[in-house]
C-alpha positions as CSV (number, residue, x, y, z in Angstrom):
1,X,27.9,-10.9,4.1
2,X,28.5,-8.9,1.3
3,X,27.6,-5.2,1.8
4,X,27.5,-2.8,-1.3
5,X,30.7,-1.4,-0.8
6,X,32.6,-4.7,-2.0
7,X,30.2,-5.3,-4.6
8,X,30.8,-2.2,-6.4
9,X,34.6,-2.2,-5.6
10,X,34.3,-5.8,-6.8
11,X,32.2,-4.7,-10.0
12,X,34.5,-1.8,-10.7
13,X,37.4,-4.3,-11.0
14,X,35.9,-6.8,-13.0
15,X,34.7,-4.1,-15.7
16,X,38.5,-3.0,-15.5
17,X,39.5,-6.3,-16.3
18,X,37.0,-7.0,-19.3
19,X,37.9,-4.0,-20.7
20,X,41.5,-5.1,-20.7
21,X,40.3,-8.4,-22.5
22,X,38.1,-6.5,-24.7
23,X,40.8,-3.9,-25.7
24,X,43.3,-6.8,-26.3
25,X,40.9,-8.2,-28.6
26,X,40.4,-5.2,-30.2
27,X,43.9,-4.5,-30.5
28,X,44.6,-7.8,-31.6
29,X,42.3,-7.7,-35.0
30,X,44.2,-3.8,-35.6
31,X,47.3,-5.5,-35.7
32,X,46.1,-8.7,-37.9
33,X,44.4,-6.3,-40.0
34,X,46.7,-3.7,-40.4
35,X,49.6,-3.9,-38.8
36,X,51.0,-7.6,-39.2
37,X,51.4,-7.7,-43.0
38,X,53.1,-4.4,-42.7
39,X,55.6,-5.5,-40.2
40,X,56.8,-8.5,-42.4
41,X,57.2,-6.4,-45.6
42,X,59.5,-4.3,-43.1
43,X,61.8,-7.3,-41.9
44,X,61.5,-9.1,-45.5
45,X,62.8,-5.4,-46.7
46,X,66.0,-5.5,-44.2
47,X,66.4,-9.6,-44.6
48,X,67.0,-8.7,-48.6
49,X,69.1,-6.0,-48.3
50,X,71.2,-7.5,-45.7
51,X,71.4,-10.5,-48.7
52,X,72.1,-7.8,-51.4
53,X,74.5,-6.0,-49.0
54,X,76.6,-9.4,-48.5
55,X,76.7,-10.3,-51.9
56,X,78.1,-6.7,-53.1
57,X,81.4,-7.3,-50.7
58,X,82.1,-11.2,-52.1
59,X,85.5,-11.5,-49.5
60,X,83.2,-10.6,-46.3
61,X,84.0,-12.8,-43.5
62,X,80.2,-14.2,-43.2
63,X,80.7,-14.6,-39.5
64,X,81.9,-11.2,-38.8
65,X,79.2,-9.7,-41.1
66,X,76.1,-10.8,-39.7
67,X,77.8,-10.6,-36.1
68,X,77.9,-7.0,-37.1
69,X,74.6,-6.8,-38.5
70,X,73.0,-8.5,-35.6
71,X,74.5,-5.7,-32.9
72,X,72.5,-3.3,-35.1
73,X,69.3,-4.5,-33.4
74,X,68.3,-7.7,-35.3
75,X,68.2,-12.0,-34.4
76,X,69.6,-13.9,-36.9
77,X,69.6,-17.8,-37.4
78,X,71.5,-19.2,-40.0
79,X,71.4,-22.4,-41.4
80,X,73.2,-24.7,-44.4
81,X,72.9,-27.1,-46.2
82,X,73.8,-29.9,-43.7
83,X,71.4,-28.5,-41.2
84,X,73.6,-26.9,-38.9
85,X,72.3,-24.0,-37.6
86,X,73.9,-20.5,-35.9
87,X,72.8,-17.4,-34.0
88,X,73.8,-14.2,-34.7
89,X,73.0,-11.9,-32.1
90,X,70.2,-13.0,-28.8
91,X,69.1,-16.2,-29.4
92,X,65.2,-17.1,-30.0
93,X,63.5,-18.2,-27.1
94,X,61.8,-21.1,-29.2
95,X,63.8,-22.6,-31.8
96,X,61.3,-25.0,-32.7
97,X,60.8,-24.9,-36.7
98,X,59.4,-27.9,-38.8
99,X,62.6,-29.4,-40.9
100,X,60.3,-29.1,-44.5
101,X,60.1,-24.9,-43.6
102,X,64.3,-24.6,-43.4
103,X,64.4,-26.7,-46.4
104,X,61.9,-24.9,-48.6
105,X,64.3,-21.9,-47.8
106,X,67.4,-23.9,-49.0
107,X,65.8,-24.9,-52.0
108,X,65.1,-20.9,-52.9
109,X,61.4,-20.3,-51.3
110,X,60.9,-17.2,-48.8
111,X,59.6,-17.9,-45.4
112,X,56.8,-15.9,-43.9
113,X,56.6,-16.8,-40.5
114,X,55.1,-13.8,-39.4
115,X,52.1,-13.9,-41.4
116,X,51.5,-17.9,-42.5
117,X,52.0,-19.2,-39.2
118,X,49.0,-19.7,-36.8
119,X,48.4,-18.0,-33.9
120,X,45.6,-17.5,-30.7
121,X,46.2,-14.5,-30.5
122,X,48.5,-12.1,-33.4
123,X,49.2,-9.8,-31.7
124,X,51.5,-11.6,-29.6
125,X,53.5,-12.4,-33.0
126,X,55.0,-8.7,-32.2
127,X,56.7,-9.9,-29.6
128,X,57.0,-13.3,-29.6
129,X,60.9,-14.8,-30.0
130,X,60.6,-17.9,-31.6
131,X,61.9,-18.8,-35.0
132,X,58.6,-18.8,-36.1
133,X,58.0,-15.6,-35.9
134,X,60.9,-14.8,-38.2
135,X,61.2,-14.4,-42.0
136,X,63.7,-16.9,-44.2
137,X,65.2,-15.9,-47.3
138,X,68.3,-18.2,-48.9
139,X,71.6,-16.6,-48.9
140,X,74.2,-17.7,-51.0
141,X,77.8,-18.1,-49.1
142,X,81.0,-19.2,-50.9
143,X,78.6,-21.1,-53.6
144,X,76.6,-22.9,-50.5
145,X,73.0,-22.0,-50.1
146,X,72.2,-21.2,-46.8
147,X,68.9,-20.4,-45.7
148,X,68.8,-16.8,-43.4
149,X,65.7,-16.4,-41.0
150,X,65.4,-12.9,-39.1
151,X,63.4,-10.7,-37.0
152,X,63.9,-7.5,-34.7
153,X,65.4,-8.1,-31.9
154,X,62.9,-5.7,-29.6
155,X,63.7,-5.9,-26.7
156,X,67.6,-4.3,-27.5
157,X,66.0,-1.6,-29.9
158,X,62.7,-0.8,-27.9
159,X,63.7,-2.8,-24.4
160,X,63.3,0.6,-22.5
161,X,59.7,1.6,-24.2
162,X,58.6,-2.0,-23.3
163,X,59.4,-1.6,-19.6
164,X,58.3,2.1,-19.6
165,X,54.8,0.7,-21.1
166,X,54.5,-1.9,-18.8
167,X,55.2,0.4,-15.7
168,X,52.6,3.0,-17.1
169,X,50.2,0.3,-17.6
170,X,51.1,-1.2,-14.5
171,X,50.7,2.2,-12.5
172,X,47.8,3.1,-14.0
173,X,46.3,-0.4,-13.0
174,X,47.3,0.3,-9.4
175,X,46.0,4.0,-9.2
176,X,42.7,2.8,-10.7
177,X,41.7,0.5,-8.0
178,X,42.8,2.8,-5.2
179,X,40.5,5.5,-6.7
180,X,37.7,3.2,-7.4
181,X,38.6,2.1,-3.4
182,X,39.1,5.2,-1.9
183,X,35.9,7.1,-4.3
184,X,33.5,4.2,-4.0
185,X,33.3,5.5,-0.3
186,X,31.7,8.5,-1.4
187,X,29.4,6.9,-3.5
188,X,28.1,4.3,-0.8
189,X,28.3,7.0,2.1
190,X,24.7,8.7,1.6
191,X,23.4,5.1,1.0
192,X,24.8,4.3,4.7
193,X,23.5,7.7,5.9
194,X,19.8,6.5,4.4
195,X,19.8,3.2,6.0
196,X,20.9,4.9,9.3
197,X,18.0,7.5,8.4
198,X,15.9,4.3,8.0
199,X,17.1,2.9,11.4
200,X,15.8,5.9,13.3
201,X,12.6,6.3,11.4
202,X,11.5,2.7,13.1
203,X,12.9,4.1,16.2
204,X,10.1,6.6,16.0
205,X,13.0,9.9,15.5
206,X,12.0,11.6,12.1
207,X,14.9,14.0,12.3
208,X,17.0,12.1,9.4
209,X,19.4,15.0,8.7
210,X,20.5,14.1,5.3
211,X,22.1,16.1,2.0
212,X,19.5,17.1,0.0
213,X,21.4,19.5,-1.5
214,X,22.9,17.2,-4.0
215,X,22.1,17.6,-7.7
216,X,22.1,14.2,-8.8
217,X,20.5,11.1,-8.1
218,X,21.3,10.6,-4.4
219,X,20.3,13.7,-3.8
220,X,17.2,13.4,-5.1
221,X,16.7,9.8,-3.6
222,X,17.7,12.2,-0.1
223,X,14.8,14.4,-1.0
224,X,12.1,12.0,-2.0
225,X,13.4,10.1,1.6
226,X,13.1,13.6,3.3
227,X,9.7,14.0,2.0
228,X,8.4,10.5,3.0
229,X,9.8,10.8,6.4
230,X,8.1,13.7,7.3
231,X,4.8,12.4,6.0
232,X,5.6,9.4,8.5
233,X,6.0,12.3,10.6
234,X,2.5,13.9,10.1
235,X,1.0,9.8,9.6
236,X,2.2,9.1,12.7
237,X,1.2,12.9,14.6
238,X,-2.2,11.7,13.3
239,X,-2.6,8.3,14.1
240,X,-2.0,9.5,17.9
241,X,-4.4,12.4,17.8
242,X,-6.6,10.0,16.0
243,X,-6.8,7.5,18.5
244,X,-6.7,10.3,21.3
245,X,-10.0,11.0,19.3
246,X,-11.1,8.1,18.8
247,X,-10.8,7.6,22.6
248,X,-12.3,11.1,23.4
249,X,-15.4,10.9,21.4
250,X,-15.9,7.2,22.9
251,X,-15.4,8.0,26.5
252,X,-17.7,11.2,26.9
253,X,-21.2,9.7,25.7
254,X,-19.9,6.5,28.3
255,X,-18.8,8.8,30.8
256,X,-22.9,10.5,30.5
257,X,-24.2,6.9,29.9
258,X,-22.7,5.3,33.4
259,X,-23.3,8.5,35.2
260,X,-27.0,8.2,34.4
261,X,-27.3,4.7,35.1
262,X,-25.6,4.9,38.3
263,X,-28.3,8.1,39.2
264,X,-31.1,6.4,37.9
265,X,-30.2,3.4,39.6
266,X,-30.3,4.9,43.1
267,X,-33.8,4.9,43.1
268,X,-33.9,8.3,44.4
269,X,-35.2,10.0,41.5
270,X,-38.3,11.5,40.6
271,X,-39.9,9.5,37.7
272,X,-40.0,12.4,35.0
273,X,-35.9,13.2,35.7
274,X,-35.5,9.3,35.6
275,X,-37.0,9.3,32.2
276,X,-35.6,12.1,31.1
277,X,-31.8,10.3,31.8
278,X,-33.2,7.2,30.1
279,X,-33.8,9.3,27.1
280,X,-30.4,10.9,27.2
281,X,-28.5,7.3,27.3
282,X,-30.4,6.1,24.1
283,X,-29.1,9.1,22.2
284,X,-25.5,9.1,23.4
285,X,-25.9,4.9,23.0
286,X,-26.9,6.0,19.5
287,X,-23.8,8.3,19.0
288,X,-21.7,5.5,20.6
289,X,-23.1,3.0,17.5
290,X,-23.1,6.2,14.6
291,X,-19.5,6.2,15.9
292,X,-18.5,3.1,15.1
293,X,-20.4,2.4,11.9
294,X,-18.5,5.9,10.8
295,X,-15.0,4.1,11.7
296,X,-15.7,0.9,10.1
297,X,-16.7,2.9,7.2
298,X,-13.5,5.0,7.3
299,X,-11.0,1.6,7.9
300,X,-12.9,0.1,4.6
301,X,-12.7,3.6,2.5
302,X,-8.8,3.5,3.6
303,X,-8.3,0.0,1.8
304,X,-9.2,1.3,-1.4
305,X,-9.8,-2.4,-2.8
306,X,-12.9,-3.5,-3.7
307,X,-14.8,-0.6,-1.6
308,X,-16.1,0.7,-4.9
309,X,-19.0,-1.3,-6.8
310,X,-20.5,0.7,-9.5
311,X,-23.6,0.6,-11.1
312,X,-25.9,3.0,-13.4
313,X,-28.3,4.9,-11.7
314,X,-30.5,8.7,-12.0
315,X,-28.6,11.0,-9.9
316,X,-31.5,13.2,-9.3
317,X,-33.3,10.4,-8.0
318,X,-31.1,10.2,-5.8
319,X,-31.0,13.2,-4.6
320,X,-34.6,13.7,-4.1
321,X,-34.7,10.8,-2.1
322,X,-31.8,12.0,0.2
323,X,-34.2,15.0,0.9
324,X,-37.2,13.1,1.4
325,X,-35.1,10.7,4.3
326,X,-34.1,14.0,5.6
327,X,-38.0,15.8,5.6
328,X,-38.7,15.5,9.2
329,X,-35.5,17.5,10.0
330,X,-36.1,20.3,7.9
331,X,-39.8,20.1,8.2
332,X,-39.1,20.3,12.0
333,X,-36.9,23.8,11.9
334,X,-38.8,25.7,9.5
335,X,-36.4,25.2,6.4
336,X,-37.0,26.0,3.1
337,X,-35.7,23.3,0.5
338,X,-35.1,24.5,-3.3
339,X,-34.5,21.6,-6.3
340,X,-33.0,22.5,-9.3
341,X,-32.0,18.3,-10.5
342,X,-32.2,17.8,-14.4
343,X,-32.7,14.2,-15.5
344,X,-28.8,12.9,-15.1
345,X,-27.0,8.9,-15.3
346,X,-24.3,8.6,-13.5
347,X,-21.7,5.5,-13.4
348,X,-20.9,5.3,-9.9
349,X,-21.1,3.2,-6.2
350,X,-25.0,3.9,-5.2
351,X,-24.7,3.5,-1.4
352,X,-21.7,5.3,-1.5
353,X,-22.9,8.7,-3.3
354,X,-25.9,8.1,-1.4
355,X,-24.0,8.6,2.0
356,X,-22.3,11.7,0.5
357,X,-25.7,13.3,0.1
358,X,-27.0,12.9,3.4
359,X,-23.8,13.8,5.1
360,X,-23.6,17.0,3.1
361,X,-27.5,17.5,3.6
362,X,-27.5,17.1,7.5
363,X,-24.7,19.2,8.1
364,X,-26.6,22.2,6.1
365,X,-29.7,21.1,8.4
366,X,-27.8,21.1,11.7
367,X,-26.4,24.5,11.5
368,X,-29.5,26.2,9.5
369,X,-32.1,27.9,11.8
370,X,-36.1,28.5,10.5
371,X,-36.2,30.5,7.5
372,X,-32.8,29.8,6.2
373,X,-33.2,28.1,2.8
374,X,-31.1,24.8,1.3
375,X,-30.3,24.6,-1.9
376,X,-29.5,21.5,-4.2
377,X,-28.3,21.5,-7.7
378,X,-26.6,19.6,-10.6
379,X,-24.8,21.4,-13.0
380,X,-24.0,18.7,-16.2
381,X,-20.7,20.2,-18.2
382,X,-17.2,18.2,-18.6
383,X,-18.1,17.4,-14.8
384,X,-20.9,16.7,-13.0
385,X,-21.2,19.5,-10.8
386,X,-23.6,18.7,-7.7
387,X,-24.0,21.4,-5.4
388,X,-25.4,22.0,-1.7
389,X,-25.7,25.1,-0.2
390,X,-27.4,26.8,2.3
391,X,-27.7,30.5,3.9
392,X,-27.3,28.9,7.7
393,X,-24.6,30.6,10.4
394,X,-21.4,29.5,8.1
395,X,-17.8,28.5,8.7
396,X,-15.0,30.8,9.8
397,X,-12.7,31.5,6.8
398,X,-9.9,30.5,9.3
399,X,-11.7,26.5,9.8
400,X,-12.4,25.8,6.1
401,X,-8.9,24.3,5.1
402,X,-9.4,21.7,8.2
403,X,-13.2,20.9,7.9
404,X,-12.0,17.7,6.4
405,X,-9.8,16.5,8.7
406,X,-10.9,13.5,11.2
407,X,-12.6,14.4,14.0
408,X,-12.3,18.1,13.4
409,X,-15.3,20.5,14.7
410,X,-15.6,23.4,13.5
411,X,-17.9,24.7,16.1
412,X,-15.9,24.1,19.2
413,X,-19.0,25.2,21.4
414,X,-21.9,22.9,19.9
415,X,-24.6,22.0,22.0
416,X,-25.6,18.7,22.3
417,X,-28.3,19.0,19.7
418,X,-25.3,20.0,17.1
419,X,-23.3,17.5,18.5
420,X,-21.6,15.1,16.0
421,X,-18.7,13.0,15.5
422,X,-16.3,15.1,13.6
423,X,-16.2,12.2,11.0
424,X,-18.9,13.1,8.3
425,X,-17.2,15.6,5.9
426,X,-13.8,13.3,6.2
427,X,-15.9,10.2,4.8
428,X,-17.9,12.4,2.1
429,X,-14.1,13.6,0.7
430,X,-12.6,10.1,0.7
431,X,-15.9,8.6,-1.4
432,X,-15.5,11.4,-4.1
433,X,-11.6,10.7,-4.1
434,X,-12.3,7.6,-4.8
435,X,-15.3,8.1,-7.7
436,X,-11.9,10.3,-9.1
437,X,-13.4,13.6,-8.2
438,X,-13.0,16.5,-5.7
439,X,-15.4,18.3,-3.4
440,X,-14.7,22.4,-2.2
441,X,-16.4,24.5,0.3
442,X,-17.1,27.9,0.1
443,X,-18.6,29.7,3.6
444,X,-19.1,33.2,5.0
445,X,-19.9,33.9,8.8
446,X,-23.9,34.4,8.9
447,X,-24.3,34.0,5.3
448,X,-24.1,30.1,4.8
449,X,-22.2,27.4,3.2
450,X,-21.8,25.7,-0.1
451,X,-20.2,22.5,-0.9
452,X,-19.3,21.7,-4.6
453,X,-19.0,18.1,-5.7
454,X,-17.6,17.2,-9.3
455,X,-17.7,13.8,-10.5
456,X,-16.3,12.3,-13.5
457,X,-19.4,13.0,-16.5
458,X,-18.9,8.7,-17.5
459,X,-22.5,8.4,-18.4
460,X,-25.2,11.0,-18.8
């Protein structure tokens, strides 16, 4: 299996080596364009004066002349009229040349190898030993025509630049792929430290440990990974003191429910005790079933898809009616109710705000005593601001940022009257953050509570 490592080493390498191919092409069309005609004026320069050279000293020994002429750095081929050819100087590699070429020479025609003949790639006409690559002029020798074809001979004038190029190039080669070996480790070393952070996340250990001190992109993947490790952290903290909660709240009204039974069952008790057990196992059986209507409410809210189905509907309508459901409780304590609900449309899920409304209206009942007064309102301005509040015994400045939370109580010494599930005020935020809106509390101890609700202003 391939791990990351190889495939960048790999992918290093391979750019390396298309760069080479793309930098030979490139340097190929510089020296087509540029460089190649150049070059062959150059050589067709020395080829002439060689020529003019010659024929200024008429008793030269031809053979000792371009002998000499060729230890000055240059190949020389030279043929007559018969066809028989010699070298003068290191011969060509290739000696291949079409019969018509030495002829046009002969017959007084210059011969542009360089420059006429074709080739894959040009460049490789710089180097390239052949008598191709060469350019002919006709010499005249003793009254014969001959026909003279030359080129540098590189590798005696620049033999040691050649082999010094070719160990740079080659040492630069090497050196590159050990760095890209040895410095590719560095790169793929925090991705190995995240997978090994990933490994002990699923083993339930949250302490990852990594370099978040980084300034680049790993380090800020090694933050982000920080950050959602320890909300796994938290998730996880409260998925067990959820379901320690869960079983909590589920075992007390059984615990009161079997002991009951088992009393009432003895047949020892007096009829109005017996009834008065009967009565409390319907209302902790009715806790037990407001329980888990308030879960299954809470696991559908958590989905997010397709909880929300929303309709047009009056707002204060609704409202009113969520006080008129609630009459008998505040009737029964003595509590004063105060409206102040303009005429208002709202865009929104109607059993869902509905359920906000009660929740938030019989928590202000439950901890209001007779005379206290609640109070609801709708403010209409870039929101819709609905507000419920009431002058009841408050909520500790010290509780208010976890009166949210599941299965939090604020009053940790309620009586069974005030008794609840800790699960109310956690469903009413997650239905107004999913209608896209918010929901604050403001409280003071003995001088009562107010929750603000703003919605979204999409119809009105």
């Amino acid at each position: 299996m391939k791990t990351l490592y190889v495939r960048i080493v790999a992918t290093y390498i391979l750019i390396a080596m298309v760069s080479g191919v793309f930098a030979l092409l490139v340097a190929n069309v510089y020296y087509r364009t540029q460089i190649r005609e150049y070059n062959e004026q150059k050589i067709m320069k020395v080829a002439k004066e060689i020529r003019t050279l010659f024929e200024r000293i008429p008793d030269t020994d031809p053979d000792g002349y371009f002998r000499s002429i060729a230890q000055l750095g240059f190949q020389m081929y030279l043929v007559d009229g018969k066809g028989q050819g010699v070298f003068y100087g290191e011969p060509f590699r290739h000696t291949q040349s079409a019969p018509d070429q030495i002829r046009r020479v002969l017959d007084g025609e210059i011969y542009r190898g360089i420059t006429e003949e074709p080739r894959l790639l040009t460049i490789t006409g710089f180097f390239e030993s052949s008598l191709r690559n060469t350019v002919g002029i006709p010499v005249d020798i003793r009254g014969e025509r001959h026909a003279l074809f030359l080129r540098p001979a590189l590798e005696q004038q620049i033999g040691e630049v050649r082999l010094l190029m070719a160990v740079l190039l080659a040492a630069t080669f090497a050196f590159s792929m050990l760095l890209i070996v040895v410095c590719t480790r560095y790169i793929v070393k925090p991705v190995k430290a995240l997978t090994e952070a990933t490994t002990r996340i699923v083993g339930g250990n949250y302490e990852i440990g990594l370099d978040v001190a980084r300034a680049d992109e790993i380090g800020n993947l090694a933050r982000h990974f920080a950050h959602m490790a320890e909300a796994l952290r938290q998730l996880d903290s409260m998925r067990q003191e959820f379901v320690a909660n869960v079983s909590h709240e589920i075992q007390s009204p059984l615990t009161s429910i079997q002991g009951f039974a088992q009393a009432i069952q003895s047949g020892e008790l007096p009829p109005e005790i017996a009834q008065r057990y009967l009565h409390i196992i319907e209302e902790e059986s009715r806790r037990l079933s407001s329980l888990s209507k308030q879960l299954l409410t809470l696991a559908a809210l958590d989905k997010e898809t397709g909880v929300i189905k929303k309709t047009s509907f009056r707002l204060d309508e609704q409202l009113r009616q969520a006080v008129l459901v609630t009459e008998w409780q505040w009737m029964e304590k003595g509590i004063t109710v105060e409206l102040d609900l303009p005429e208002i449309v709202v865009h929104a899920d109607r059993e869902l705000l509905h359920q906000v409304w009660l929740n938030l209206i019989t928590n202000a009942i439950k901890f209001s005593d007779s005379g206290d007064v609640l109070t609801i309102g709708v403010v209409v301005e870039e929101n819709i601001i609905v507000r419920v509040s009431d002058t009841g015994m408050g909520i500790p400045e010290s509780e208010l940022p976890h009166i949210f939370g599941r299965f939090y109580k604020a009053d940790k010494a309620r009586t069974r009257s005030r008794s609840g599930s800790g699960l109310g005020l956690a469903i009413v935020k997650k239905i107004v953050e999913l209608h896209e809106g918010t929901i604050d509390v403001y409280s003071r101890v003995s001088e009562g509570t107010v929750f603000t609700v703003r919605l979204p202003r999409l119809l009105s």
